[in-house]
SERO-4910 file (N, C-alpha, C, O; in steps of 0.05 Angstrom, whole numbers):
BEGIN
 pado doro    nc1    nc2    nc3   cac1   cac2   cac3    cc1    cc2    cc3    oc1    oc2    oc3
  Unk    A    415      9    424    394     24    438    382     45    419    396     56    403
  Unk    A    358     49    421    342     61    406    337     91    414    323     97    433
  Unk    A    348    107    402    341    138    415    307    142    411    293    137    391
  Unk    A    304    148    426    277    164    437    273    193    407    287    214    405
  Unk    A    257    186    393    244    202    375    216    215    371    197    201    367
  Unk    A    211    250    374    180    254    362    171    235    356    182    217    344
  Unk    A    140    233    367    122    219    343    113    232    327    101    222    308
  Unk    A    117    258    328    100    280    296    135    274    272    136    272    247
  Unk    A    162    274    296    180    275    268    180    240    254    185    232    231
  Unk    A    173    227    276    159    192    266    152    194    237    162    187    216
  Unk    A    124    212    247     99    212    232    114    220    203    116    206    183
  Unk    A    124    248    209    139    254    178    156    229    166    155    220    144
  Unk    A    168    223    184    191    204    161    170    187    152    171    185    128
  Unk    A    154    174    162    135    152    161    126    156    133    131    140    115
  Unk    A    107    184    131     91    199    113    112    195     88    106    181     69
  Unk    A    135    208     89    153    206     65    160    181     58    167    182     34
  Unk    A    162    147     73    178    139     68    143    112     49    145     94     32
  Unk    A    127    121     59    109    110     43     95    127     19     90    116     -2
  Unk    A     90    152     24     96    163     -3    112    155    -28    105    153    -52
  Unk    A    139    152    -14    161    131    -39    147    111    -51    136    108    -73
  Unk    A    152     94    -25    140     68    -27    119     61    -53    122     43    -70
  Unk    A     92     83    -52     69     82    -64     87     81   -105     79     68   -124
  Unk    A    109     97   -101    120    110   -133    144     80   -133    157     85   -153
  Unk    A    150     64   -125    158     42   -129    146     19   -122    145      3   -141
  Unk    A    136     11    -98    123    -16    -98     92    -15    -95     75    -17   -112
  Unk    A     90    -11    -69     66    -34    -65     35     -9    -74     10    -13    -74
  Unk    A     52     16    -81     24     41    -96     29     46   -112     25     70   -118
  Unk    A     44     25   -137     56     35   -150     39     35   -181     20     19   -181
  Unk    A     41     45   -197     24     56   -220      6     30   -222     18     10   -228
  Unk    A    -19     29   -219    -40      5   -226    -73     21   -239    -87     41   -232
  Unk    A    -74      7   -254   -117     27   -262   -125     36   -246   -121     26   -223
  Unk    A   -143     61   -249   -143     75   -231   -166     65   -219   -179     51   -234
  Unk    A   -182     71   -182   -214     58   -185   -206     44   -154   -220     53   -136
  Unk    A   -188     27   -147   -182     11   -121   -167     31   -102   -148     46   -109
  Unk    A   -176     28    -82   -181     50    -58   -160     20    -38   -169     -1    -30
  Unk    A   -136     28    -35   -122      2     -8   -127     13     10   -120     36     14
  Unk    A   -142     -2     26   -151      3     48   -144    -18     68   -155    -39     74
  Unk    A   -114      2     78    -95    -16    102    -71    -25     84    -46    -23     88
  Unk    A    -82    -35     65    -55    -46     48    -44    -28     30    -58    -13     17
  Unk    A    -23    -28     27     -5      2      4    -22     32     22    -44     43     20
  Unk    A     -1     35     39    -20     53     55    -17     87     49    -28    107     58
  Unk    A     -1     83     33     13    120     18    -11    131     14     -9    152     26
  Unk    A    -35    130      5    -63    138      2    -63    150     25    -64    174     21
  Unk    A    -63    144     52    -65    153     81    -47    182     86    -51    201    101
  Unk    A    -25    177     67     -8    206     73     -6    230     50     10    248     48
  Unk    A    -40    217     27    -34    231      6    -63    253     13    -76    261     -5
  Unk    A    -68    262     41    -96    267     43   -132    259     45   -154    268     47
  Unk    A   -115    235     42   -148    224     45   -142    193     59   -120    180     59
  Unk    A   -169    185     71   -170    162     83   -182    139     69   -160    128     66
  Unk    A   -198    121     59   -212    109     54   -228     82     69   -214     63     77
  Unk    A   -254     82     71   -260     69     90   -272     42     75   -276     48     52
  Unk    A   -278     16     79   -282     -5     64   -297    -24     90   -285    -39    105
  Unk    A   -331    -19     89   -336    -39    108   -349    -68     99   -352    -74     76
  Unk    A   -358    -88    124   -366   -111    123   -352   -129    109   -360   -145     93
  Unk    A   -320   -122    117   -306   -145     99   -274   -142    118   -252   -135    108
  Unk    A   -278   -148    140   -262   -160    176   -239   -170    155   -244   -180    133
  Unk    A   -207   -163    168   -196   -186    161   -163   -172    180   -160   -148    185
  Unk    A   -146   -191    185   -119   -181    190    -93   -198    177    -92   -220    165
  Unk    A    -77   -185    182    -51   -199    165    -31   -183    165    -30   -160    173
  Unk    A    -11   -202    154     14   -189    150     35   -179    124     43   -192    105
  Unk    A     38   -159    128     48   -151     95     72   -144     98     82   -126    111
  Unk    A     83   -167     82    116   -173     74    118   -154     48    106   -155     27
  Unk    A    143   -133     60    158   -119     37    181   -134     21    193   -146     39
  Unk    A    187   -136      9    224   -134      5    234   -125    -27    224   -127    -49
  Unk    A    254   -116    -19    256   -105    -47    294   -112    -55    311   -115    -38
  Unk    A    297   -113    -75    326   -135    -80    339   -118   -100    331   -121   -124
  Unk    A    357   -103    -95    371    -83   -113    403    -97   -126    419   -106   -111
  Unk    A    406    -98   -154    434   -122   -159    447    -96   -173    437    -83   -192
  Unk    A    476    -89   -159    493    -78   -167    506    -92   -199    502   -113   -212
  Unk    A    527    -65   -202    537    -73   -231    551    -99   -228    551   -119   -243
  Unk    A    562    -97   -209    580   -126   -198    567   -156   -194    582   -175   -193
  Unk    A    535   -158   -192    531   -173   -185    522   -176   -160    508   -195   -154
  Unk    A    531   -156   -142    520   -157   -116    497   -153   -113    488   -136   -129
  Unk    A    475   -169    -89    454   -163    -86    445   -145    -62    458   -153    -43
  Unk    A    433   -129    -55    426   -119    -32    401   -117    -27    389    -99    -39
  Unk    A    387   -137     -6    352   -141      1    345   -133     22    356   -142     42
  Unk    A    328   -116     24    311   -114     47    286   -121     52    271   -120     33
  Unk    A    276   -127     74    260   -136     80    237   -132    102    245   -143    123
  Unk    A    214   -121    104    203   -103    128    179   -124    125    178   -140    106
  Unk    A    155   -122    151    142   -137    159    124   -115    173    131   -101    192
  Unk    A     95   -112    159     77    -98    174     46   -102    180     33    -93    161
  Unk    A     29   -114    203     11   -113    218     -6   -104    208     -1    -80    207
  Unk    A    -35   -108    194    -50    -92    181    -79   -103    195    -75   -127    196
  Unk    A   -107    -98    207   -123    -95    216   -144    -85    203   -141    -66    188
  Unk    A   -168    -98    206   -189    -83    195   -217    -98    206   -218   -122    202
  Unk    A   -237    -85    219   -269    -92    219   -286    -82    206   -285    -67    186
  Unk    A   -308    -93    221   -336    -98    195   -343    -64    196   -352    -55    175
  Unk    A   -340    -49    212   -347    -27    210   -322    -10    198   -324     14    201
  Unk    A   -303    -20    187   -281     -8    170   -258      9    183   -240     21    173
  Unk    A   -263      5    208   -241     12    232   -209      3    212   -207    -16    197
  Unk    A   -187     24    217   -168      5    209   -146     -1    234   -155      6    256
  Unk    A   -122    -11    235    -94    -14    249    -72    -25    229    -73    -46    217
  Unk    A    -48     -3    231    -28    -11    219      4     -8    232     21     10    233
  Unk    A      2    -36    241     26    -34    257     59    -30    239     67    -47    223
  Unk    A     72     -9    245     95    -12    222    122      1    238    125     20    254
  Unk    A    138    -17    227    164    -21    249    182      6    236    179     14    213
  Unk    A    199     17    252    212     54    234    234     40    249    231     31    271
  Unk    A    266     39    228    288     31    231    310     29    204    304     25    181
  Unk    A    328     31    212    342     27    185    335      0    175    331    -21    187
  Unk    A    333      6    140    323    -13    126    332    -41    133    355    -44    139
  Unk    A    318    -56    134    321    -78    129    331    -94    163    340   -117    166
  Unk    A    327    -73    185    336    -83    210    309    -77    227    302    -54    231
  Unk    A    288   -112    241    277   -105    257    283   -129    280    293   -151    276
  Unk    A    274   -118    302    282   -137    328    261   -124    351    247   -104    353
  Unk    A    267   -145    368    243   -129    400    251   -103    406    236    -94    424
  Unk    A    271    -86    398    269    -64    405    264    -41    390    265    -18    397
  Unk    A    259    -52    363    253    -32    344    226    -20    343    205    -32    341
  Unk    A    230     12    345    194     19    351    188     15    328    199     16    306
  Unk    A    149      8    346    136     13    320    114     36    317    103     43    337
  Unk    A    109     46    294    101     68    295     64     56    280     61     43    259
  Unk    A     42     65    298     19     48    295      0     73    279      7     96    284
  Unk    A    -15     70    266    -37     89    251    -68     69    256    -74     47    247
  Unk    A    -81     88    273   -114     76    268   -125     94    260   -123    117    266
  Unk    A   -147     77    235   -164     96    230   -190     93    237   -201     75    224
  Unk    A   -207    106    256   -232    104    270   -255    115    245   -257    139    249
  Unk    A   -270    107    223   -287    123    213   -318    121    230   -336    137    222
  Unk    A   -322    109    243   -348    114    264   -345    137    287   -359    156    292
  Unk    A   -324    128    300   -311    165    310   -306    180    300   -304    199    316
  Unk    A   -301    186    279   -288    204    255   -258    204    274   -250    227    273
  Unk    A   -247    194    283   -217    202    286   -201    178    278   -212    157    272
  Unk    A   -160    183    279   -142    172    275   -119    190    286   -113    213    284
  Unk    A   -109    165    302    -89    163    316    -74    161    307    -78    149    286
  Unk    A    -38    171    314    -16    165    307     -5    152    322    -19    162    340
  Unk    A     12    135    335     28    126    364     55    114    358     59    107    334
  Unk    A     70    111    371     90     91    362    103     84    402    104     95    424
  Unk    A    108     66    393    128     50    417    138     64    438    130     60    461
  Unk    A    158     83    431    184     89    444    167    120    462    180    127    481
  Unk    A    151    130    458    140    155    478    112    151    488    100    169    500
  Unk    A    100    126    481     73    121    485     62    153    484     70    169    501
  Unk    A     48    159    469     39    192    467     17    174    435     26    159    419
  Unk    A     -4    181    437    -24    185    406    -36    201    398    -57    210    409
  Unk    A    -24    211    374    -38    240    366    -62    234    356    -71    214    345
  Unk    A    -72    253    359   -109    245    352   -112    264    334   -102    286    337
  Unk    A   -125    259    317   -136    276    295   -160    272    289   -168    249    290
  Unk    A   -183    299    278   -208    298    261   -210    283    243   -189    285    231
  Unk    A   -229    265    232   -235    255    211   -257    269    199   -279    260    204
  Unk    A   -255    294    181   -283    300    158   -296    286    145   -286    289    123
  Unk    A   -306    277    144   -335    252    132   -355    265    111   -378    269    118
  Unk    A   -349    270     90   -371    279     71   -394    267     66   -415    278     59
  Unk    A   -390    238     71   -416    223     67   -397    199     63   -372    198     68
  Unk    A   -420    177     51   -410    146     39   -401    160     19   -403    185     18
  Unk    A   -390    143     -1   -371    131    -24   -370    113    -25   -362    100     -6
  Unk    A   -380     97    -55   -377     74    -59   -359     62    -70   -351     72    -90
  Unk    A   -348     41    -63   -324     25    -71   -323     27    -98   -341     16   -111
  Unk    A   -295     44   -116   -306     31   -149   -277     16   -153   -254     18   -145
  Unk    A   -293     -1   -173   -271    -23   -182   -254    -18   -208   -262      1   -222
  Unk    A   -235    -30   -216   -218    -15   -233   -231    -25   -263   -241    -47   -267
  Unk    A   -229     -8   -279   -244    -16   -307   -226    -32   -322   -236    -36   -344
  Unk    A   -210    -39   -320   -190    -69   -336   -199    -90   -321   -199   -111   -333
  Unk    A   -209    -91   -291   -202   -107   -282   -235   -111   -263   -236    -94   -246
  Unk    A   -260   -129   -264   -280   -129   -250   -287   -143   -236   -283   -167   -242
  Unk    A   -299   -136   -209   -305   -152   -197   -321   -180   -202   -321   -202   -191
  Unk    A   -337   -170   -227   -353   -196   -225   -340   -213   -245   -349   -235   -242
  Unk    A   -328   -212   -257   -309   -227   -271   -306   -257   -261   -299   -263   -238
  Unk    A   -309   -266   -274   -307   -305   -263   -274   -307   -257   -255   -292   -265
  Unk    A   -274   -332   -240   -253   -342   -221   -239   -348   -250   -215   -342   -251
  Unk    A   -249   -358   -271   -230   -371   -291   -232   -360   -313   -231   -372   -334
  Unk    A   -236   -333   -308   -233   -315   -329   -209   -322   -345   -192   -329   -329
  Unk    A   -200   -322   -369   -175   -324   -388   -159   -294   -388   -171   -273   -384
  Unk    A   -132   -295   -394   -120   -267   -390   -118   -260   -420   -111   -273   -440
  Unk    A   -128   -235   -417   -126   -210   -449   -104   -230   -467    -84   -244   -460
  Unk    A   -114   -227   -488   -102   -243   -518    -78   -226   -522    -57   -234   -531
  Unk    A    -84   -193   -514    -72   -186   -529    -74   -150   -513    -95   -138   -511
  Unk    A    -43   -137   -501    -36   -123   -481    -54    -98   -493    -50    -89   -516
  Unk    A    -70    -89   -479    -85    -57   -478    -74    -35   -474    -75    -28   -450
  Unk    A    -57    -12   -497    -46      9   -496    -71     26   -474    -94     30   -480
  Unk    A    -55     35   -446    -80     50   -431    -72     83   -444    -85    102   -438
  Unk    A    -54     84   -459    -56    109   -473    -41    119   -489    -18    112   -488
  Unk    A    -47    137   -508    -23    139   -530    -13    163   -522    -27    182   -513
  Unk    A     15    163   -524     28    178   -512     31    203   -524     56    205   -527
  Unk    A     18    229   -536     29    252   -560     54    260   -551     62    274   -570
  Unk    A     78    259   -528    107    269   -528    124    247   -537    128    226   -525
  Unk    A    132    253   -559    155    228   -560    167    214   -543    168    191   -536
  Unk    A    176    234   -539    194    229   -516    190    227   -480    206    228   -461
  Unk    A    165    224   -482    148    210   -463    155    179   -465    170    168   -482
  Unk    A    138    164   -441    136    127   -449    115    127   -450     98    143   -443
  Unk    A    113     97   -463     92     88   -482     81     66   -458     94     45   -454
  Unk    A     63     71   -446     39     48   -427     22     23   -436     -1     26   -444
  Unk    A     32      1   -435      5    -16   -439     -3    -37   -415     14    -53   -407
  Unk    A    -30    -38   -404    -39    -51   -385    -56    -87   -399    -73    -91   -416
  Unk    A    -46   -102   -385    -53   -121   -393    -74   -130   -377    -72   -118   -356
  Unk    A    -98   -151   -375   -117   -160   -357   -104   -192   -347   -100   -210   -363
  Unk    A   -101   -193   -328    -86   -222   -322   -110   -246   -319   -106   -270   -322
  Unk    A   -131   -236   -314   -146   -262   -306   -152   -266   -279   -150   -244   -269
  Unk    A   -159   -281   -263   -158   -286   -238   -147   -321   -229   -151   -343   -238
  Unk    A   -132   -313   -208   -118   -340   -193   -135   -337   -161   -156   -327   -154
  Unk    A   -111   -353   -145   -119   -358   -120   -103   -357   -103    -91   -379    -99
  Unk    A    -93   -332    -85    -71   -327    -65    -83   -327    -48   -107   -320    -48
  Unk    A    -62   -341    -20    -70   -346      8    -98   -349      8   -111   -337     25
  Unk    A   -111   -364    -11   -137   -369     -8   -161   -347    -10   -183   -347      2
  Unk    A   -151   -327    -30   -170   -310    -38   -168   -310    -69   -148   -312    -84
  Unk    A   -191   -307    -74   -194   -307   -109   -179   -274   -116   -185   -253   -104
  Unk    A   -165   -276   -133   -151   -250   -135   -148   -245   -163   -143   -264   -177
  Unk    A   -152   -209   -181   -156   -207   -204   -133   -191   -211   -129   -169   -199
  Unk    A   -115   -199   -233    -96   -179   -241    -91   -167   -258   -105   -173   -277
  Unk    A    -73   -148   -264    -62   -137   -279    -33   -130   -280    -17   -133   -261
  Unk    A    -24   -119   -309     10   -117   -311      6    -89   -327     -7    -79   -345
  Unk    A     20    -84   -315     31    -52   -330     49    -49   -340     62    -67   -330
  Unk    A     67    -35   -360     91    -49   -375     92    -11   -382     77      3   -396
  Unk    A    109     -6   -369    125     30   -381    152     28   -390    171     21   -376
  Unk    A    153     37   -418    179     42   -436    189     61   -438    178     78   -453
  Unk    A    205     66   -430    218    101   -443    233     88   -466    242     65   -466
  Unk    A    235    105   -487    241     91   -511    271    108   -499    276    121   -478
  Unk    A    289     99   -526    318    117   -521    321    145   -537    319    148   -561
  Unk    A    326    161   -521    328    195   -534    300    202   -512    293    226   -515
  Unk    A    286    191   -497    268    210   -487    285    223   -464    308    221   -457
  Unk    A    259    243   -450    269    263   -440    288    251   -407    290    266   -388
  Unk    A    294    235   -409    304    223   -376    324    221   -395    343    220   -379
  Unk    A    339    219   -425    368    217   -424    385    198   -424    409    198   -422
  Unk    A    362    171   -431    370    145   -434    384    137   -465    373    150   -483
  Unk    A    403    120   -472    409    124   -500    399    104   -508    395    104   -532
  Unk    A    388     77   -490    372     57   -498    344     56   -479    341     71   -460
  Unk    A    319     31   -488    300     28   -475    313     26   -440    332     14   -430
  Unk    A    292     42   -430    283     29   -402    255     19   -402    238     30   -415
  Unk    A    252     -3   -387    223    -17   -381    226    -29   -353    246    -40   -344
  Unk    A    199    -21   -340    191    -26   -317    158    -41   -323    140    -34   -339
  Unk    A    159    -66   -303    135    -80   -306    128    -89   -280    142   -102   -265
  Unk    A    103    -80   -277     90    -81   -254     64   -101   -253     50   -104   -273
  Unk    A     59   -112   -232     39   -133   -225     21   -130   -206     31   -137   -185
  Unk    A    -13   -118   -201    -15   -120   -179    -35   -139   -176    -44   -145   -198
  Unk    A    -47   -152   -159    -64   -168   -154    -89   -167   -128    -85   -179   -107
  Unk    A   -105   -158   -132   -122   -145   -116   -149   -168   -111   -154   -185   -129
  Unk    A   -161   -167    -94   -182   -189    -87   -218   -174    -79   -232   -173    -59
  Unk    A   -221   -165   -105   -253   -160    -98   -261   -164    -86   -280   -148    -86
  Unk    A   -264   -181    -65   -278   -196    -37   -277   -174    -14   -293   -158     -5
  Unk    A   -252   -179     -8   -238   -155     10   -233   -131      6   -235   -116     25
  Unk    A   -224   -120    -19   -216    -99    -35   -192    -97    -14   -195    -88      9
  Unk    A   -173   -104    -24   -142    -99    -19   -126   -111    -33   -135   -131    -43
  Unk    A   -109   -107    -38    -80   -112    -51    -69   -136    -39    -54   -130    -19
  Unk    A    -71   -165    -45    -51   -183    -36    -25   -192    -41     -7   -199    -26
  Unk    A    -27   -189    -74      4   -180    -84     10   -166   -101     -6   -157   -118
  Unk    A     40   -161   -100     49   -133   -126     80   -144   -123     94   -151   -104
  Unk    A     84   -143   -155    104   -145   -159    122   -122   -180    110   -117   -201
  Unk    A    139   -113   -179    146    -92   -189    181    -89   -206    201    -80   -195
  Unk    A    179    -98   -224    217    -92   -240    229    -66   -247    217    -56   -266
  Unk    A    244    -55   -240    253    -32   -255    278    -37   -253    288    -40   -231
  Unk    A    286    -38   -268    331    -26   -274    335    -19   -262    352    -28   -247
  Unk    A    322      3   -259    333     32   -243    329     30   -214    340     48   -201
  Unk    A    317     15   -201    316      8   -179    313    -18   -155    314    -21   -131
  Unk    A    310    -36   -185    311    -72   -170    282    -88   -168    265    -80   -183
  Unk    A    279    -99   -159    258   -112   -152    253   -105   -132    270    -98   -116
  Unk    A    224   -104   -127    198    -94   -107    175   -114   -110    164   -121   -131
  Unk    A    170   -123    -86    144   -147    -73    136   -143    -52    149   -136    -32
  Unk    A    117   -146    -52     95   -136    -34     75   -156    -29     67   -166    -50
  Unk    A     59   -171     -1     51   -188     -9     37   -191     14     48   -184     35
  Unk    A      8   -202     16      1   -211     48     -2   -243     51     -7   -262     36
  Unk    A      6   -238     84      7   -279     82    -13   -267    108    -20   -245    115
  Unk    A    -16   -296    119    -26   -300    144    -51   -288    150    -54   -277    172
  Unk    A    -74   -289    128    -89   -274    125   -112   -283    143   -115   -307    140
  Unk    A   -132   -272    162   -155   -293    174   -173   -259    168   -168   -235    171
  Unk    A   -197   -278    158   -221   -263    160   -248   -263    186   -272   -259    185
  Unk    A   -229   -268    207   -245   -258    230   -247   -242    243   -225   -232    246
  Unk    A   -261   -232    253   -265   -198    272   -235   -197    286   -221   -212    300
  Unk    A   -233   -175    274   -203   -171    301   -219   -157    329   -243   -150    329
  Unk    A   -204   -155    345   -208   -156    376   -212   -116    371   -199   -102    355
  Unk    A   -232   -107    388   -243    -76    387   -220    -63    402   -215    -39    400
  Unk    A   -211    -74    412   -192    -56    432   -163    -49    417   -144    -37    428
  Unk    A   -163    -60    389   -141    -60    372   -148    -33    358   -128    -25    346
  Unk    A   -170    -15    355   -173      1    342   -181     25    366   -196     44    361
  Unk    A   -168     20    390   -160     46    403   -136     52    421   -124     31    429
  Unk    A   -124     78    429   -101     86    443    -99     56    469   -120     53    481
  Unk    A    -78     38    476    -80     35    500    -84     56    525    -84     81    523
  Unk    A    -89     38    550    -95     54    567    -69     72    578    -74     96    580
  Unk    A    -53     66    582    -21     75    582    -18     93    567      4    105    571
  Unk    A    -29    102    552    -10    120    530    -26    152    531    -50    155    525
  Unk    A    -13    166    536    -20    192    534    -31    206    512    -14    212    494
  Unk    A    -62    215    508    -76    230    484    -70    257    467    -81    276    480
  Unk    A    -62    264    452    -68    285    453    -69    301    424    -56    294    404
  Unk    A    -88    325    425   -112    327    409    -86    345    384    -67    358    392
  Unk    A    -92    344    358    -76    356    334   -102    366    317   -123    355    316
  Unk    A    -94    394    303   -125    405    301   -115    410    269   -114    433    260
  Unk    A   -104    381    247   -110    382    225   -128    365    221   -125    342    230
  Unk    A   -150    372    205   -174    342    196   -160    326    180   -136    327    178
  Unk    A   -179    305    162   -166    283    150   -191    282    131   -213    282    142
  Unk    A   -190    281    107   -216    280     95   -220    252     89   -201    239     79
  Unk    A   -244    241     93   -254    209    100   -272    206     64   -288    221     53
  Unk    A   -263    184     56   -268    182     29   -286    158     35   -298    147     17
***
């Protein structure tokens, strides 16, 4: 049985636990320029919203991440979350709050819409039907920008970089050394998708205390069409494997009534804004 939890203490764990999330998987270091909008949703708890219209679509985004002890043991988890979006850039993100790697019919889920034609966003989850409502600040449009390794107009059969692009030279030694590679473009769940690899070394003697290399290499794969993230893949030592991924993708209008409080559920008003990018 599920104890009965705040939706504002929800909201916090929520806020922290995709914050992480963003510094290991699915937000995790990629060129700077792509705005996820619904997908890698840590952006949402970093202060700002971002809105992305005339490009409808919903799906499902499979986490899991696979940690291998010194022994050989593996330990995977695996989460599953609901993502929403219309032509007017409305979002819905349904996401299940439970100990890792355990969901079932009774596990709440904790929902975030973001209304940018109302200027508001809701918080809700399952277990108190209650949605906190919040201001959305709107400075104006913003236009979508795309990442400079990686372009939208770029052909479907673009070839991948000859040869890996240092994104910067590092002046602390004892800093790591960055190089981003351009992958080219393939074709997931039936979207043309453009990538990149990120590759971070801490050499040995830098300042984390390592006596040999660490390297972490990251993958993300983003679809100009939609502007979202369909996959990411992520290695580190230090923490296992991380994947991130959307299946079940349909580009048809989701239903309007998905991007407000049910009628059941009790409103009520929270008087921090949200600044709308």
């Amino acid at each position: 049985m599920w104890i009965r939890v705040n939706c504002l203490a929800l909201w916090a764990l929520w806020a922290s636990a995709a914050i992480a999330q963003v510094t290991t998987s699915a937000g995790r270091s990629t060129e700077p320029g792509y705005w996820y909008a619904g997908v890698g949703l840590g952006s949402h708890f970093l202060g700002s919203v971002s809105s992305v219209t005339g490009a409808p679509y919903s799906a499902e985004e499979i986490t899991e991440s696979v940690q291998t002890l010194a022994d050989g043991t593996h330990i995977t988890h695996t989460s599953t979350t609901k993502v929403y979006r219309d032509s007017e850039g409305r979002t819905r993100t349904e996401r299940p709050i439970g100990a890792p790697g355990v969901e079932g019919a009774d596990t709440p889920v904790m929902t975030e819409i973001v209304d940018p034609v109302a200027h508001v966003r809701y918080m809700m989850n399952t277990s108190d039907k209650v949605a906190h409502k919040q201001t959305i600040e709107s400075p104006g449009p913003r236009p979508f920008l795309k990442s400079t390794a990686v372009s939208a107009s770029s052909s479907a059969s673009a070839a991948p970089s000859a040869a890996p692009r240092k994104a910067r030279e590092t002046p602390d030694a004892e800093g790591p050394e960055i190089t981003t590679e351009r992958l080219g473009a393939q074709t997931i769940e039936g979207l043309t998708v453009e990538g990149t690899r990120q590759t971070i070394t801490w050499p040995a003697g830098s300042r984390m205390g390592n006596d040999r290399p660490i390297t972490s290499v990251s993958e993300n794969w983003m679809s100009p069409d939609l502007k979202i993230m369909v996959l990411s893949k992520n290695h580190d030592p230090r923490s296992g494997e991380h994947t991130t991924r959307l299946v079940n993708i349909s580009r048809a209008e989701p239903d309007l009534n998905l991007f407000q409080p049910p009628a059941d559920y009790t409103v009520t008003e929270e008087t921090r804004e949200v600044l709308l990018h």
